[in-house]
N, C-alpha and C positions, 0 to 999 in steps of 0.2 A: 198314097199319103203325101200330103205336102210337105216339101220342106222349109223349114221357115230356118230364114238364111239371115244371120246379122252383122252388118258390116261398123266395125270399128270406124268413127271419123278420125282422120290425125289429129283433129282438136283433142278430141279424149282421150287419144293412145299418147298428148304430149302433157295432157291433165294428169292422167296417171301417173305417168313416171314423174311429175311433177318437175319439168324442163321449163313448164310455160313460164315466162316471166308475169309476175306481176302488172304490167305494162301492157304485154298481148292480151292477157285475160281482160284487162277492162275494155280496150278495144273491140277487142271479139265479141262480149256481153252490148255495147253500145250498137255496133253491126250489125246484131238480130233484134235489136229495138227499132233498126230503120234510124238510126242517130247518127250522123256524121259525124266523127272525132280524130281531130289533127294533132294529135299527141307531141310535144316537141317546138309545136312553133308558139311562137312566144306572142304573146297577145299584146292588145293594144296599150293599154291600162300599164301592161308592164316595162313595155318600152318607153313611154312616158314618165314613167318614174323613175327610171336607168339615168334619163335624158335631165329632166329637173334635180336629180339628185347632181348627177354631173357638172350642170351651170351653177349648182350653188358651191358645193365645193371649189370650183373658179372662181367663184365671185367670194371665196371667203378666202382663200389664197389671197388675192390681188390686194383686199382691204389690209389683211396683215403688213403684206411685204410696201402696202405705200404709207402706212402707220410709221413702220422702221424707218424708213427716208427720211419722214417730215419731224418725227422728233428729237431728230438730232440737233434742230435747232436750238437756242440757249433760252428756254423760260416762258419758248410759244411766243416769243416776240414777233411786230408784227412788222411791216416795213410802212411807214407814212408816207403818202404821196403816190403809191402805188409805183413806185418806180423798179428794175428791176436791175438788183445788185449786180455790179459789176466791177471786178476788182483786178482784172488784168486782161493780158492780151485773150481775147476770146470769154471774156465776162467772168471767167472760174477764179482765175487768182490757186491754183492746183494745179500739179504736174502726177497725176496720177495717185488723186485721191489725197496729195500730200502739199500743203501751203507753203511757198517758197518765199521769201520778199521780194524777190527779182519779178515775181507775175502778180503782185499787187501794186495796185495804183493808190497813190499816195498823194490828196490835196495837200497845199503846203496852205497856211490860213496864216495872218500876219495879224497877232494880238499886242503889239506894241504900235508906240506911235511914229519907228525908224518909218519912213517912207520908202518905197520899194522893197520891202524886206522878205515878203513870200517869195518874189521873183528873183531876187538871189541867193534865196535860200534851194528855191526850187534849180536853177542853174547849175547850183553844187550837187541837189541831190544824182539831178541826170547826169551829170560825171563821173558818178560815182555805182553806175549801172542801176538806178532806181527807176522803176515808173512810174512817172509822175501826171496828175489828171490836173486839176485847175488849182489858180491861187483863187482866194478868197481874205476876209477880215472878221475879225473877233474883236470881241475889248474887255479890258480888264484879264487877262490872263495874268497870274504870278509866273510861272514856271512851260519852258518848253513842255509839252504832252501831246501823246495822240490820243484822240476822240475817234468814234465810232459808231454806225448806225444800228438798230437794230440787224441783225443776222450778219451783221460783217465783224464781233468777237473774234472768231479766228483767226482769219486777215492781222486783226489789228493786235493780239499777243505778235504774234510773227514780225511783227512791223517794229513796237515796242522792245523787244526782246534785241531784234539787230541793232536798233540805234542804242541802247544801251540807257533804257527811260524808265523810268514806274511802270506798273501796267495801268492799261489804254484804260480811256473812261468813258460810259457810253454817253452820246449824247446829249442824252436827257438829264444826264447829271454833270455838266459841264454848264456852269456858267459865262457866257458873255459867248457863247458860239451857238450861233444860229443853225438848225438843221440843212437849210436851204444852203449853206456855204461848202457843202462835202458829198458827194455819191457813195459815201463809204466807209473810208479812212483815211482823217485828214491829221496831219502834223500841223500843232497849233504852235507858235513860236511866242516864247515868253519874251522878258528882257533881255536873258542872255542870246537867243535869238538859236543859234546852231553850237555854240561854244560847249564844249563838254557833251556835243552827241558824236557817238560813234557812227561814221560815214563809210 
């Protein structure tokens, strides 16, 4: 008589007790299909999308954080002339994020008709530890005031605030003072000239 002999595979003996993980069983099923199957390694498709998802969140970072910089300026003002604000030693006119009047530069603009009067106005101011950039001329000023360019507002409280003036007035609303007379922030001298500003 023959015996007819049958041997458990460990595939079945690990089917049964039901050990096989999910993961082997499909492998094992793809194997006797003659199917190759690399379980675990991560495909093309996928890496690709790891990678573009990645740069974009980069590139949505970056727009935020140069958003915050740029609108601190005052009202999206824009600078005329293309020139590039410069209001103290090393162009910042700041000492750590913070506007000092010792590091802004200060044109001195002569809107009376005293002759020489930017130039010793200016004189006094550098005596008095001030920085000081070019004299220049106005006409028609009433009143000592500083003027200011677009994005140089800070500077130019700081400026106003020390000598002891109105607050500064920009530019463009400053009559008889030409933009091209100031890189910034310029001290316009009225009739009384320096009289009654704190130095």
């Amino acid at each position: 008589m023959a015996r007819l002999e049958t041997r458990n595979r460990p595939e079945q003996a690990e089917q049964d007790t039901g050990e096989e993980h999910l993961d082997d069983w499909f492998t094992r099923r793809l194997d006797e299909q003659g199917i190759p199957c690399k379980l675990g390694a991560a495909s093309m498709p996928r890496v690709l999308a790891v990678i573009g998802l990645t740069l974009a969140l980069g590139a949505f970072l970056w727009a935020l954080s140069s958003v915050g910089s740029t609108s601190s300026s005052a009202g999206g003002s824009s600078n005329p002339g293309g020139t590039t604000p410069t209001t103290g030693p090393g162009g910042s006119g700041t000492q750590g994020g913070k506007v000092t009047w010792k590091t802004v530069t200060v044109d001195v603009l002569n809107g009376t008709s005293i002759s020489g009067g930017a130039a010793s106005a200016m004189a006094e101011l550098q005596s008095r530890g001030w920085t000081t950039g070019k004299t220049g001329n106005a006409s028609g000023i009433t009143k000592t005031e500083v003027v200011y360019l677009p994005g140089f507002q800070k500077q130019a409280k700081v400026v106003a605030r020390k000598l002891g003036l109105s607050p500064p007035v920009p530019i463009a609303k400053a009559s008889g003072v030409p933009p091209s007379e100031t890189s910034g922030v310029a001290l316009v001298l009225g009739p009384k000239q320096l009289r009654g500003v704190k130095l």
